[in-house]
C-alpha positions as a Markdown table, in Angstrom:
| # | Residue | x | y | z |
|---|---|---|---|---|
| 1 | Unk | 41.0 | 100.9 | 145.4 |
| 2 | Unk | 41.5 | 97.8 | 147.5 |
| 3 | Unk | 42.9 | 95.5 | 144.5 |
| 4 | Unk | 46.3 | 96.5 | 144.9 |
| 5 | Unk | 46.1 | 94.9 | 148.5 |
| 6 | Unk | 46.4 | 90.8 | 149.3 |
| 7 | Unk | 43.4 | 88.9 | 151.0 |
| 8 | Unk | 45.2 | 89.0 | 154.5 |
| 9 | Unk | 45.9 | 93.1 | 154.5 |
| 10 | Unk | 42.3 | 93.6 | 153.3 |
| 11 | Unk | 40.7 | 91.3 | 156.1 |
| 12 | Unk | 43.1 | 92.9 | 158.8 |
| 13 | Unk | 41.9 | 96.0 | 157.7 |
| 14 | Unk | 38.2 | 95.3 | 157.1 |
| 15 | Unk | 38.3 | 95.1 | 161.8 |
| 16 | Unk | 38.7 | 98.5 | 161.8 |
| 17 | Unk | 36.1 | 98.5 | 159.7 |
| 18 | Unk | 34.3 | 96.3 | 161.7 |
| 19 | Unk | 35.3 | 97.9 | 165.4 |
| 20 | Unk | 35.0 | 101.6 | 164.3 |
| 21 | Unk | 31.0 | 101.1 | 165.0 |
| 22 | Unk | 31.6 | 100.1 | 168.6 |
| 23 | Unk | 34.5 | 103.1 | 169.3 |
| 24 | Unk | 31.8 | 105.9 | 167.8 |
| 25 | Unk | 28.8 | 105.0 | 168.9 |
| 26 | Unk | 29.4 | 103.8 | 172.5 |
| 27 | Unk | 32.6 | 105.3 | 173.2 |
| 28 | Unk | 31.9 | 108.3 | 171.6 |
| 29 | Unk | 28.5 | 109.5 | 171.0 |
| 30 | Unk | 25.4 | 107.4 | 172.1 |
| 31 | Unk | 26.0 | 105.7 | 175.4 |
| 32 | Unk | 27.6 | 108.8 | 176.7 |
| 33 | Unk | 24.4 | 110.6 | 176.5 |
| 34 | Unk | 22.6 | 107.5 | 177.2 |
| 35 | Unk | 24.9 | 107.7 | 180.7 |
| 36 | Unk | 24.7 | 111.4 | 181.1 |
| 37 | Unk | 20.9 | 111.1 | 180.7 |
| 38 | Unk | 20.4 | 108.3 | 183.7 |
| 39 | Unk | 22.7 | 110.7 | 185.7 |
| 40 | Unk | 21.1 | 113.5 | 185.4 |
| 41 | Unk | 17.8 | 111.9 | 186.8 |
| 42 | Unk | 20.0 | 110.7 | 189.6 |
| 43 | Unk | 20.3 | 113.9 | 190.4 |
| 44 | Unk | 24.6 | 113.6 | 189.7 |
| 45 | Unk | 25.9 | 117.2 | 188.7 |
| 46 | Unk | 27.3 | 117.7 | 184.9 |
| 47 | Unk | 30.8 | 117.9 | 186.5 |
| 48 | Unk | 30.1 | 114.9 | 189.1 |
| 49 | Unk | 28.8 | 112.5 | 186.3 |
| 50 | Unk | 32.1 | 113.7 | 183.7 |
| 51 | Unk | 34.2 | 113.2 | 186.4 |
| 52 | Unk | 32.9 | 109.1 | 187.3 |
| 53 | Unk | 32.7 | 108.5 | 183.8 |
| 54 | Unk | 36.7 | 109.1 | 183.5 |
| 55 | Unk | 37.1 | 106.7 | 186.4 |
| 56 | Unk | 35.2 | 104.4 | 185.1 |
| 57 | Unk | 37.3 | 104.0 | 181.9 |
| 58 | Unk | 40.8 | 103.8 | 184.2 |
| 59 | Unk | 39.6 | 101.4 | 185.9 |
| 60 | Unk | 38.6 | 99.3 | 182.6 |
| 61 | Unk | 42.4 | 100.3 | 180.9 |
| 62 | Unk | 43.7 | 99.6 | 184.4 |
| 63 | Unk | 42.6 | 95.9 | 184.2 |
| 64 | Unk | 44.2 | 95.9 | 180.3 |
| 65 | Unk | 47.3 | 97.2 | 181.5 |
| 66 | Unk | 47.5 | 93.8 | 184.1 |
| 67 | Unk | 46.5 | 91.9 | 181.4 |
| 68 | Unk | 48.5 | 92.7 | 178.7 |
| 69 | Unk | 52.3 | 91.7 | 178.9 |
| 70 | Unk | 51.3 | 88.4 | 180.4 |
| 71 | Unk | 48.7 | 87.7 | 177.8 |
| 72 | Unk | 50.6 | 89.1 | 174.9 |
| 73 | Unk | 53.4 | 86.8 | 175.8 |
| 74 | Unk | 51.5 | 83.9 | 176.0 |
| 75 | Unk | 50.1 | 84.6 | 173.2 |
| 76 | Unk | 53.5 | 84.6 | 171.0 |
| 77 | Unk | 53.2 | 80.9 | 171.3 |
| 78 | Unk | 51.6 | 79.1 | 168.3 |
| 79 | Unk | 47.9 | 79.7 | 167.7 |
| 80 | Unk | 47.4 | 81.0 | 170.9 |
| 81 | Unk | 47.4 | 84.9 | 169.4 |
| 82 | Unk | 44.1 | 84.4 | 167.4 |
| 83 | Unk | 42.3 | 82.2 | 170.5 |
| 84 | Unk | 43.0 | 85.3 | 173.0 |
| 85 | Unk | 41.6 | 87.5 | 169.8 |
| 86 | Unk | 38.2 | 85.1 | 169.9 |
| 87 | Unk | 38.1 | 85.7 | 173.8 |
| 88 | Unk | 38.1 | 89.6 | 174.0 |
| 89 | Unk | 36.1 | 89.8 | 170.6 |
| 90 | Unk | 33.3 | 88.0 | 172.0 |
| 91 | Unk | 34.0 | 89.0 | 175.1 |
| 92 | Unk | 32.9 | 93.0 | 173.3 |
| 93 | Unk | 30.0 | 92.1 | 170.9 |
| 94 | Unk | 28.3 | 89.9 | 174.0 |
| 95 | Unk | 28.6 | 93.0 | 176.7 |
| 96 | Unk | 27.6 | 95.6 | 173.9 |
| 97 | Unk | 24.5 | 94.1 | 173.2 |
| 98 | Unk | 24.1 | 93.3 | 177.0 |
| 99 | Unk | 23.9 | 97.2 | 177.2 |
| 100 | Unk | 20.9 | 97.3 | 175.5 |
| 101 | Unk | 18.9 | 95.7 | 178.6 |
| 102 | Unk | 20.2 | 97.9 | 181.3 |
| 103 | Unk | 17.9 | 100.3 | 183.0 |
| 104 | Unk | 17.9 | 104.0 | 181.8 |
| 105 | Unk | 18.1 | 104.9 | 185.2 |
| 106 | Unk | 20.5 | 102.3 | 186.6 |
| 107 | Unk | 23.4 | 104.5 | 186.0 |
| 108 | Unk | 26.0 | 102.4 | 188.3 |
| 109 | Unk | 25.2 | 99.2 | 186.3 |
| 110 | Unk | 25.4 | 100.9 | 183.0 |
| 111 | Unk | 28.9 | 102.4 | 184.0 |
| 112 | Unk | 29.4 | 98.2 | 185.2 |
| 113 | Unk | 28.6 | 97.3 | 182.1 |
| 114 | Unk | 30.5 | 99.9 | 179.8 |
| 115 | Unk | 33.6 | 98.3 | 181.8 |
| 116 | Unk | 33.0 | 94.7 | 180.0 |
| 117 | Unk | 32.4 | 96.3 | 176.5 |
| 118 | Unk | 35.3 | 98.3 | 177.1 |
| 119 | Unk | 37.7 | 95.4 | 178.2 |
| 120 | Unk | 36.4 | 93.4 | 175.5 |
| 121 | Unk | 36.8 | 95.8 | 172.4 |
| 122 | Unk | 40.6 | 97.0 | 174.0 |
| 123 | Unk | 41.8 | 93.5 | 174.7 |
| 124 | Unk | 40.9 | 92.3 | 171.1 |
| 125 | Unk | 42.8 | 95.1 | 169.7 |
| 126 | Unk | 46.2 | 94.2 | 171.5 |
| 127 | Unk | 46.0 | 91.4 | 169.3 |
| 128 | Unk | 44.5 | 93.0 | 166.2 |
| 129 | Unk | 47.8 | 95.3 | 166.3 |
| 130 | Unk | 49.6 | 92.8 | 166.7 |
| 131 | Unk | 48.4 | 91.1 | 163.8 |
| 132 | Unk | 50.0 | 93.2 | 161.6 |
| 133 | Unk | 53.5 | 91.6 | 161.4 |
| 134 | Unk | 51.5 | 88.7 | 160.3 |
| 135 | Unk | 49.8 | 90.4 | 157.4 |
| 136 | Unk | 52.2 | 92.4 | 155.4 |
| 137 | Unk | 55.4 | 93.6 | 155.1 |
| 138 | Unk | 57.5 | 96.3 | 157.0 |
| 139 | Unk | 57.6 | 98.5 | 153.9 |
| 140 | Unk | 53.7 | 98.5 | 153.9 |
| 141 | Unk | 53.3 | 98.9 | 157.6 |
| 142 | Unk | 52.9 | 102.6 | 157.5 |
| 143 | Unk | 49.8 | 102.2 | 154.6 |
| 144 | Unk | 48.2 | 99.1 | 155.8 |
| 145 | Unk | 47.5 | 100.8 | 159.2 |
| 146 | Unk | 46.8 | 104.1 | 158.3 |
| 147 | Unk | 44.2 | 102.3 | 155.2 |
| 148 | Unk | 42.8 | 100.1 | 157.9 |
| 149 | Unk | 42.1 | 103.8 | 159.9 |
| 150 | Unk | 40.8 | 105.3 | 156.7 |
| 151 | Unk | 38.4 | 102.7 | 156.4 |
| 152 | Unk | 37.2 | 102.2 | 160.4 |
| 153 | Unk | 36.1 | 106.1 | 159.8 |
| 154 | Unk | 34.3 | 105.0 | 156.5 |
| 155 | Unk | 32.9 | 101.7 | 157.6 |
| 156 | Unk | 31.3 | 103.5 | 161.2 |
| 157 | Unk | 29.8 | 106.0 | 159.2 |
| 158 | Unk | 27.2 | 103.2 | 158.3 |
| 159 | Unk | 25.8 | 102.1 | 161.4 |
| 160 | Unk | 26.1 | 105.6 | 163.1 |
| 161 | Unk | 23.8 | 106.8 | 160.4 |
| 162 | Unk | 21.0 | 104.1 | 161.1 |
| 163 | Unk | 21.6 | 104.9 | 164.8 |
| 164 | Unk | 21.0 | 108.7 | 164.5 |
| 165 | Unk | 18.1 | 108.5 | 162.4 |
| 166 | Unk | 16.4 | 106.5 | 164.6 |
| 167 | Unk | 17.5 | 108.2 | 167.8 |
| 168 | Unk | 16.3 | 112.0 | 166.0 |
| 169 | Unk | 13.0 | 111.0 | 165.0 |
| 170 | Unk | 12.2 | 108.7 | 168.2 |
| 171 | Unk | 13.1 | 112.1 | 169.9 |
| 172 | Unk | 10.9 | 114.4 | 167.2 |
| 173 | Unk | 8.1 | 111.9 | 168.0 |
| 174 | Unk | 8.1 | 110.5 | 164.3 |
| 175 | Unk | 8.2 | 106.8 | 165.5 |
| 176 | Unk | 6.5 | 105.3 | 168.3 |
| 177 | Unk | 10.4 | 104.6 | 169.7 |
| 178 | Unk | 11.4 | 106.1 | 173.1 |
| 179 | Unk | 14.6 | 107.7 | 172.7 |
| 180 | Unk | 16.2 | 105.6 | 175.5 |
| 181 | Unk | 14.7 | 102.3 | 173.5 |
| 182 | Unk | 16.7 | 103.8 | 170.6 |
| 183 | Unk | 20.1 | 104.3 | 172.1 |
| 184 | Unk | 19.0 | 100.3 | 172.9 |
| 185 | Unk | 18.6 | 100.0 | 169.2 |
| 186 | Unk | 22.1 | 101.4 | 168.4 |
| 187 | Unk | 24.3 | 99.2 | 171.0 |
| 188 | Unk | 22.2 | 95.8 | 169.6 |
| 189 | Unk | 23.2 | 97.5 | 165.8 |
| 190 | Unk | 26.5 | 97.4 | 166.8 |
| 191 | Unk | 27.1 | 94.7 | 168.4 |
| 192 | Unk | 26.0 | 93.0 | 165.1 |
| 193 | Unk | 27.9 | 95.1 | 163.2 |
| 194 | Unk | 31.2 | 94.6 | 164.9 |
| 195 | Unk | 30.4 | 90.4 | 164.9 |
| 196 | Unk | 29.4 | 90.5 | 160.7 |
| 197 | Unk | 32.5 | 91.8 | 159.6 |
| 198 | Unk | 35.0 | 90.1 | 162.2 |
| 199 | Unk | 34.3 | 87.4 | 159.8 |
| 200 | Unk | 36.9 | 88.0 | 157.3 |
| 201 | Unk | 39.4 | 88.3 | 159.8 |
| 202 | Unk | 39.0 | 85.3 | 162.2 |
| 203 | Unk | 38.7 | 83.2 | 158.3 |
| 204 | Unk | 41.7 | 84.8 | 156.5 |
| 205 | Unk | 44.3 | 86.4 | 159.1 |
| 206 | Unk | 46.8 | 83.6 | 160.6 |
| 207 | Unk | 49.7 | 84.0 | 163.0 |
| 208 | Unk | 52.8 | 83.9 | 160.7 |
| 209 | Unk | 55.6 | 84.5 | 163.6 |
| 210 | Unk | 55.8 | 82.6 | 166.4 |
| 211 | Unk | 57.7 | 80.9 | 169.1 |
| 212 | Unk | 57.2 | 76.7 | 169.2 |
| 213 | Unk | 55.2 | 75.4 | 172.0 |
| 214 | Unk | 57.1 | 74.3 | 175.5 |
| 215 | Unk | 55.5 | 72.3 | 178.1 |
| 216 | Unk | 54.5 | 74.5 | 180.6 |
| 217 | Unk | 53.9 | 77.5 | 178.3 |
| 218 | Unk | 52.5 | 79.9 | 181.5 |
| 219 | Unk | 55.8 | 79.5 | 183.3 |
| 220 | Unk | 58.4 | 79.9 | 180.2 |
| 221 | Unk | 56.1 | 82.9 | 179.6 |
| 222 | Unk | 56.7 | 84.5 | 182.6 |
| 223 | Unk | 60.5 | 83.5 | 182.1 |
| 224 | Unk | 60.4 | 85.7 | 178.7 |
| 225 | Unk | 58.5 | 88.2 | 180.4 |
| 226 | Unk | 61.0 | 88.3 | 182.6 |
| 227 | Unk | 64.5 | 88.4 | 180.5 |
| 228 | Unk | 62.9 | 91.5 | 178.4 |
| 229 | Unk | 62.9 | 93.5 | 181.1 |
| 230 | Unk | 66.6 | 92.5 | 182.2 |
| 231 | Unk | 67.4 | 92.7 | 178.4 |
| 232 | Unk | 65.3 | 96.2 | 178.3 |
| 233 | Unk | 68.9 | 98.4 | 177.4 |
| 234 | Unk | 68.9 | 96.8 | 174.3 |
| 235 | Unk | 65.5 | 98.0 | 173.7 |
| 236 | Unk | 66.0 | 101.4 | 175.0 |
| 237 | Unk | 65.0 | 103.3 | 171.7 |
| 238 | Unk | 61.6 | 101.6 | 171.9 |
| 239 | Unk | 61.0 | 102.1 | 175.0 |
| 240 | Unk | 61.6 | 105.9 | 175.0 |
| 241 | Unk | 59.3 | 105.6 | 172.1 |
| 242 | Unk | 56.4 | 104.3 | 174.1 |
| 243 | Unk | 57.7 | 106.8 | 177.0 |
| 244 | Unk | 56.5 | 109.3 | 174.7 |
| 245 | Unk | 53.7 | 107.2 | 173.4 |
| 246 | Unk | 52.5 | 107.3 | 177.2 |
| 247 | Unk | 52.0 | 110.8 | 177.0 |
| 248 | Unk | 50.6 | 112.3 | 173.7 |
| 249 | Unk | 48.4 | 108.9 | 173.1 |
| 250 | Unk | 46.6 | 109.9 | 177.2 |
| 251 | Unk | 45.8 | 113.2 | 175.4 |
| 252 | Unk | 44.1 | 111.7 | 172.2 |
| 253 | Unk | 41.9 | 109.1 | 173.6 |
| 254 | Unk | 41.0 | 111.2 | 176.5 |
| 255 | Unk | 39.5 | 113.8 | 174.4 |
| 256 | Unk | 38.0 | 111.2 | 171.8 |
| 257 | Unk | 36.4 | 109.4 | 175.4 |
| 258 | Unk | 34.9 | 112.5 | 177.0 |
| 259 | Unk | 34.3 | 115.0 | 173.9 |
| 260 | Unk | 30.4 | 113.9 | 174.1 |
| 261 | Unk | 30.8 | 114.5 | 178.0 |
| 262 | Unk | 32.2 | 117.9 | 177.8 |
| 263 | Unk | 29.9 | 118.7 | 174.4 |
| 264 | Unk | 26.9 | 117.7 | 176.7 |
| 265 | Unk | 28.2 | 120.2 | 180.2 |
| 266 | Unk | 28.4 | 122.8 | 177.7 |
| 267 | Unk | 25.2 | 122.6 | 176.7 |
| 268 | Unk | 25.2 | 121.6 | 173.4 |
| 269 | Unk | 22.4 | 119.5 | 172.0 |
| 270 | Unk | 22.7 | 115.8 | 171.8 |
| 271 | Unk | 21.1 | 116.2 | 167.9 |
| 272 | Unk | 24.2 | 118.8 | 167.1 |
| 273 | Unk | 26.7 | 116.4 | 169.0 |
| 274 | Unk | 25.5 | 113.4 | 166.9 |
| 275 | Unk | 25.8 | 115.4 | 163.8 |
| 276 | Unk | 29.2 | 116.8 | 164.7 |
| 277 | Unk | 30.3 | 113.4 | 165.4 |
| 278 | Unk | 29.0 | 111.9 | 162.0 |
| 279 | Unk | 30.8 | 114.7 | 160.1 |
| 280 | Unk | 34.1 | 114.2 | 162.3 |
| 281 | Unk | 33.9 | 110.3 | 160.7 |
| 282 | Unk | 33.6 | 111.4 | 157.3 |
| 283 | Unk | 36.9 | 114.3 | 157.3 |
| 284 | Unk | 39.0 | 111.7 | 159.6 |
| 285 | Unk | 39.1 | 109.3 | 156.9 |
| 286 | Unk | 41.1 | 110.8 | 154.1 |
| 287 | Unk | 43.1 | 112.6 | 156.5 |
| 288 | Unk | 44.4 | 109.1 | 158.1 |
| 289 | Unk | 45.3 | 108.1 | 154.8 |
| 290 | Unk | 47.1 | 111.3 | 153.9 |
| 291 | Unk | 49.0 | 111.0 | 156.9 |
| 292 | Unk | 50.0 | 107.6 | 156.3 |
| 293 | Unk | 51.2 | 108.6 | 152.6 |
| 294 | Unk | 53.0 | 111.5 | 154.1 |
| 295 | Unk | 54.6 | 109.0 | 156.2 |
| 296 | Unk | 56.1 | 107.6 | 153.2 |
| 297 | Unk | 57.8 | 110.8 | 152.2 |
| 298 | Unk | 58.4 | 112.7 | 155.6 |
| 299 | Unk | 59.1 | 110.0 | 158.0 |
| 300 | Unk | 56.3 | 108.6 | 160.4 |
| 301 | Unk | 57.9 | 110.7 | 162.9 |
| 302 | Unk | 58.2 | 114.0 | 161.7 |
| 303 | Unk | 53.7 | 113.2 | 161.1 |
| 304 | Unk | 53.2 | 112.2 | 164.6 |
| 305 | Unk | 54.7 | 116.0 | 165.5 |
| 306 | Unk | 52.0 | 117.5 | 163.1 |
| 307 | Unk | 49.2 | 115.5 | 164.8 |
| 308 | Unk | 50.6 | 116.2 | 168.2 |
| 309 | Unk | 51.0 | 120.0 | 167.2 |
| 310 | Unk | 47.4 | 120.6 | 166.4 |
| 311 | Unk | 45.6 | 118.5 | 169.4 |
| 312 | Unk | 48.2 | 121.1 | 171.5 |
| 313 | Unk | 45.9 | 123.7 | 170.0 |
| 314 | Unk | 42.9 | 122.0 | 170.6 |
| 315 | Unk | 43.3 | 121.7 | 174.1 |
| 316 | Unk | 43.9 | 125.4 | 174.3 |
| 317 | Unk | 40.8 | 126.0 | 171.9 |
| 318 | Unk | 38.7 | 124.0 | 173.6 |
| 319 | Unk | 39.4 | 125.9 | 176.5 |
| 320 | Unk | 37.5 | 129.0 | 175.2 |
| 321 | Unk | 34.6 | 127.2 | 173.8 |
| 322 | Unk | 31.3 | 129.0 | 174.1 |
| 323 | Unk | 29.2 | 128.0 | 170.7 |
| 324 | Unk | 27.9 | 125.2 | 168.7 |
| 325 | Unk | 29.7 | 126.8 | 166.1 |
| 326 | Unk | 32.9 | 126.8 | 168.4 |
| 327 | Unk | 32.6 | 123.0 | 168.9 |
| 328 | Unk | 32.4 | 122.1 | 164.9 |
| 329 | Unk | 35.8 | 124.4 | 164.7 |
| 330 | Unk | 37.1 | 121.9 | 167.7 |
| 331 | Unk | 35.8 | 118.4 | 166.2 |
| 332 | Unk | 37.1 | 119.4 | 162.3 |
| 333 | Unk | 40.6 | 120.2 | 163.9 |
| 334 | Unk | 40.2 | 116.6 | 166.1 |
| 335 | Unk | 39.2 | 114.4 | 162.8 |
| 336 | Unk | 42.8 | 116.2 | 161.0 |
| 337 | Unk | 44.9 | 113.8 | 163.1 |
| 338 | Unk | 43.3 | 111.6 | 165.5 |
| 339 | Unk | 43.6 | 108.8 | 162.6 |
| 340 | Unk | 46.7 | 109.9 | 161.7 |
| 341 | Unk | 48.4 | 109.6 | 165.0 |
| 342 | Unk | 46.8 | 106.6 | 165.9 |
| 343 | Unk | 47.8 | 104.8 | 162.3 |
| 344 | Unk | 51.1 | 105.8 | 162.2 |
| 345 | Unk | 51.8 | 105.5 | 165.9 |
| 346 | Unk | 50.8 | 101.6 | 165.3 |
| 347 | Unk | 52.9 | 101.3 | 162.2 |
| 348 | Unk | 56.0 | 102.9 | 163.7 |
| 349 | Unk | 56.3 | 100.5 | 166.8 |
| 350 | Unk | 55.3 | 97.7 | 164.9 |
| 351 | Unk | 58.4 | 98.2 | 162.7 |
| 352 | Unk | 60.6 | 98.6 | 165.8 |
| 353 | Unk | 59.5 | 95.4 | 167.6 |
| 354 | Unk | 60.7 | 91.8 | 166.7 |
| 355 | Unk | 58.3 | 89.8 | 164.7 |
| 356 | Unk | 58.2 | 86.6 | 166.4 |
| 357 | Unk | 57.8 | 88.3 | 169.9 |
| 358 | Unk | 55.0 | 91.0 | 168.7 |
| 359 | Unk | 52.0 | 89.8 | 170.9 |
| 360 | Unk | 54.5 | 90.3 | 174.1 |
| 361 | Unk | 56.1 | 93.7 | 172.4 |
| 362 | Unk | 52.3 | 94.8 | 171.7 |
| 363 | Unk | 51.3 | 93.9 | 175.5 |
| 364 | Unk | 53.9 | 96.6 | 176.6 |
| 365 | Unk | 52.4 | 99.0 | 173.9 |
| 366 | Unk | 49.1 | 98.2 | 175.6 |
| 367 | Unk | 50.4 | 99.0 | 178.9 |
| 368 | Unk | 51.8 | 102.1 | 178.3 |
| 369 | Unk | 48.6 | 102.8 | 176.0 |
| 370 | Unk | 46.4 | 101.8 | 178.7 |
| 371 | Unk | 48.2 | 103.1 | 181.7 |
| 372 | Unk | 47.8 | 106.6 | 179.9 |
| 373 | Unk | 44.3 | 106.2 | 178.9 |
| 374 | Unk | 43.7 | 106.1 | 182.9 |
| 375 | Unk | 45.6 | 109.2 | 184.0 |
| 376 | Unk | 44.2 | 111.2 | 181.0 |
| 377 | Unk | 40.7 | 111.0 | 182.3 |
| 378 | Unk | 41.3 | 111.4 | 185.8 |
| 379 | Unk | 43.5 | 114.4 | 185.4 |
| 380 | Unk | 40.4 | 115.3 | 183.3 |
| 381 | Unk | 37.9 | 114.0 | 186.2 |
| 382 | Unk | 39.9 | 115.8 | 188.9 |
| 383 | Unk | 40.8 | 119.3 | 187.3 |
| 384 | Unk | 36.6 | 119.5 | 186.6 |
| 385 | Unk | 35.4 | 118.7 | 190.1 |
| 386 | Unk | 38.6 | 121.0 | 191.7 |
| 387 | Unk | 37.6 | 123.8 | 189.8 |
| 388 | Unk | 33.4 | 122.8 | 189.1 |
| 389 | Unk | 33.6 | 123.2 | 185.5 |
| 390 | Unk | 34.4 | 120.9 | 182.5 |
| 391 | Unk | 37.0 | 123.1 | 180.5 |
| 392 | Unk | 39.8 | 123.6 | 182.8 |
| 393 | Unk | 40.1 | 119.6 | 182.7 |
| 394 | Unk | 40.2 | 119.6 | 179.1 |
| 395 | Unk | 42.7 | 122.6 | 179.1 |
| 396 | Unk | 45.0 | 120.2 | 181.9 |
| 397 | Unk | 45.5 | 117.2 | 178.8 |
| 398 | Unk | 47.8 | 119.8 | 177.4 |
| 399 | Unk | 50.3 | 118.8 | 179.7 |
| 400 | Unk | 50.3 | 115.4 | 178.4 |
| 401 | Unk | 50.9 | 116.7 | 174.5 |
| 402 | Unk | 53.9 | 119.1 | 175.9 |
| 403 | Unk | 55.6 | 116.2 | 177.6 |
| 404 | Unk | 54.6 | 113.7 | 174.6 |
| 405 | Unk | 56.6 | 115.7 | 171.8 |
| 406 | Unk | 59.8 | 116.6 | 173.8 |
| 407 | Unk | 59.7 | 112.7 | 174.8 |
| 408 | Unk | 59.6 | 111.9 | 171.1 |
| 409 | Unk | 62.1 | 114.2 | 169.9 |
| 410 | Unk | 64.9 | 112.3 | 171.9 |
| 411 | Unk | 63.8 | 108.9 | 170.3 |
| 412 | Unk | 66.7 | 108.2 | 167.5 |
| 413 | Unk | 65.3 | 107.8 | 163.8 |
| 414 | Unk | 65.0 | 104.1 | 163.4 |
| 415 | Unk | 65.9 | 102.1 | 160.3 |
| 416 | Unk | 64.9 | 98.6 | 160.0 |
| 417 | Unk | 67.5 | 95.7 | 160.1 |
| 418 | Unk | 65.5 | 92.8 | 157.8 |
| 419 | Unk | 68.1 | 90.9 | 158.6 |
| 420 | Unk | 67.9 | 91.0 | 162.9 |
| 421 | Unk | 66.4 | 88.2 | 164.6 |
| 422 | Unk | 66.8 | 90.1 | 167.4 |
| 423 | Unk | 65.3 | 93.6 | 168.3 |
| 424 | Unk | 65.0 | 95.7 | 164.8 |
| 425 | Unk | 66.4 | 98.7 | 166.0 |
| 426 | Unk | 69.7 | 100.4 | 164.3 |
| 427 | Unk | 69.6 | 104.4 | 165.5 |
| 428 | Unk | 71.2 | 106.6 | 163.1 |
């Protein structure tokens, strides 16, 4: 399956591989409970504890959003891109398996903590995304990312399988394991994990475009910081792109962030939530590939509309949630296009962006990704603890999709110009 691809595509894509463990099983699934659980015994309400763990990741994505242009533009220089790469990489692994040592009932220091492993894993992605000019062609874009998707669903399975089994039987009492000791267990696991198969990447991925060297490279990169936003009409079709980005991406990871949270208020048994989450892995991995073959034949565009289309419905669905059962209905309709959007979303502004500036043109994606990854949860954080109960914040991201699509829609069709040194946009 993977023969067809060169050395550099497959070690790019073998990071999502690598990564995927870190965005299941701490964002996602085990640390949430591992939070919800210290909480609780703090005596902080279900609602109270959703609602400051929301803050908590603005005020990580907040920090990103700083970060990002001014970093990203730095990082255009020569081998600067895979040093800032190193930084936030180990930056992640270290914090992650730092978690592993906090208190169960130091809830404030775990949501400290979170923050780091949060900063870490985001900030090394700016420049994994950005890696992708430097690893294949603009022709492959749409396949590389969505394949690099297919195979973070694949590759997390692993690890989230070791985790769960230990977690269920330290809970059914079949190994003399504490349950918090094994959510301990499964933030050291991934920390490994994530570190193991970096490898490949840090070895075989170099940075192909570039700008030389100058003197006082801080300075000139606040200079070129500087010009693209005087130069920003020329852009405008990529930047009404990640206007629209802003929007429907705040929906996505919000719900991929806080599902465990608002699984959890319902009521909803961490053993069915772990489950649910595991089989959500497994059906998001051929659907991020479909949607990057669609791609190919229906536009990436016309794909993100699907994806956007069906998390409009699951913010509505999710609304009227009362079973288990309802929840696996939710999660299978989640794993159809959270991939997909994500992939192609990727893809689609890489093409759109000039090579040799991609770390700076990826900090701006970051922003606008990280900028909405705060409002989403504190729209989330604030709609629960206004009304006191979980759903009518989960029912408020639909907002966020609405505005998303008809953003999108006025974003001309692009076609790429090979040829432009300049910005590769040519509406037609």
């Amino acid at each position: 399956m993977m023969k067809k691809y060169t050395k550099q595509e497959k070690s790019w894509m073998l990071y999502d591989w690598a990564n995927s463990a870190f965005a299941i099983i701490v964002m996602t699934a085990v640390f949430p409970l591992f939070y919800k659980a210290a909480a609780s015994n703090a005596g902080i309400s279900d609602a109270n504890s959703t609602a400051y763990l929301g803050y908590t990741i603005a005020i990580a994505t907040f920090i990103l959003a700083m970060l990002g242009p001014v970093l990203g533009t730095i990082a255009d220089y020569k081998g600067f891109k895979k040093k800032f790469f190193l930084f936030f990489f180990i930056m992640g692994i270290l914090s992650t398996g730092l978690l592993a040592f906090v208190p169960s009932d130091q809830w404030l220091l775990l949501l400290a903590c979170y923050t780091l492993t949060a900063i870490g894993f985001h900030g090394a992605n700016v420049f994994y995304d950005a890696f992708l000019v430097d690893v294949t062609t603009e022709e492959r874009m749409n396949r590389i990312s969505a394949r690099g998707f297919g195979l973070g669903y694949i590759g997390s399975t692993i690890p989230f399988i070791i985790s769960i089994a230990i977690i269920v039987t330290s809970q059914m009492e079949l190994i003399p394991v504490s349950t918090p000791m094994a959510s301990r267990l499964a933030f050291v696991i991934t920390a490994i994990w994530w570190a193991i198969f970096t490898i490949p990447m840090i070895k075989d991925v170099q940075q192909r475009y570039y700008i030389e060297r100058e003197p006082k490279p801080i300075i000139s990169s606040f200079k070129r910081l500087g010009q693209t936003f005087k130069d920003i009409k020329q852009y405008r079709a990529l930047f009404l792109f990640l206007l629209a980005y802003f929007f429907y991406i705040d929906g996505v990871g919000t719900i991929i962030s806080m599902s465990t949270a608002y699984g959890t208020d319902l009521g909803i048994s961490s053993q069915s939530l772990l489950i649910i989450l595991f089989v959500t892995q497994v059906v998001a991995a051929p659907f991020a590939i479909i949607y990057g073959r669609l791609s190919d034949k229906y536009t990436g565009k016309k794909m993100l509309y699907v994806g956007i289309t069906i998390y409009i419905f699951v913010c509505i669905y999710a609304f009227f949630l009362k079973t288990t059962f309802d929840f696996w209905i939710l999660a299978m309709l989640v794993a159809t296009s959270q991939g997909g959007i994500q992939a192609l979303s990727r893809s689609y502004y890489a093409k759109l962006i000039p090579k040799e500036k991609a770390n700076e043109f990826f900090g701006f994606y970051n922003i606008f990704g990280r900028f909405a990854a705060i409002t989403g949860p504190v729209l989330l954080g604030l709609t629960a603890q206004i009304t006191g109960h979980s759903k009518y914040g989960v029912f408020s991201l639909i907002i966020l999709f609405i505005v998303g699509i008809i953003v999108l829609s006025r974003v001309p069709e692009p076609k790429v110009d090979v040829a432009a040194s300049g910005p590769n946009i040519i509406a037609k």
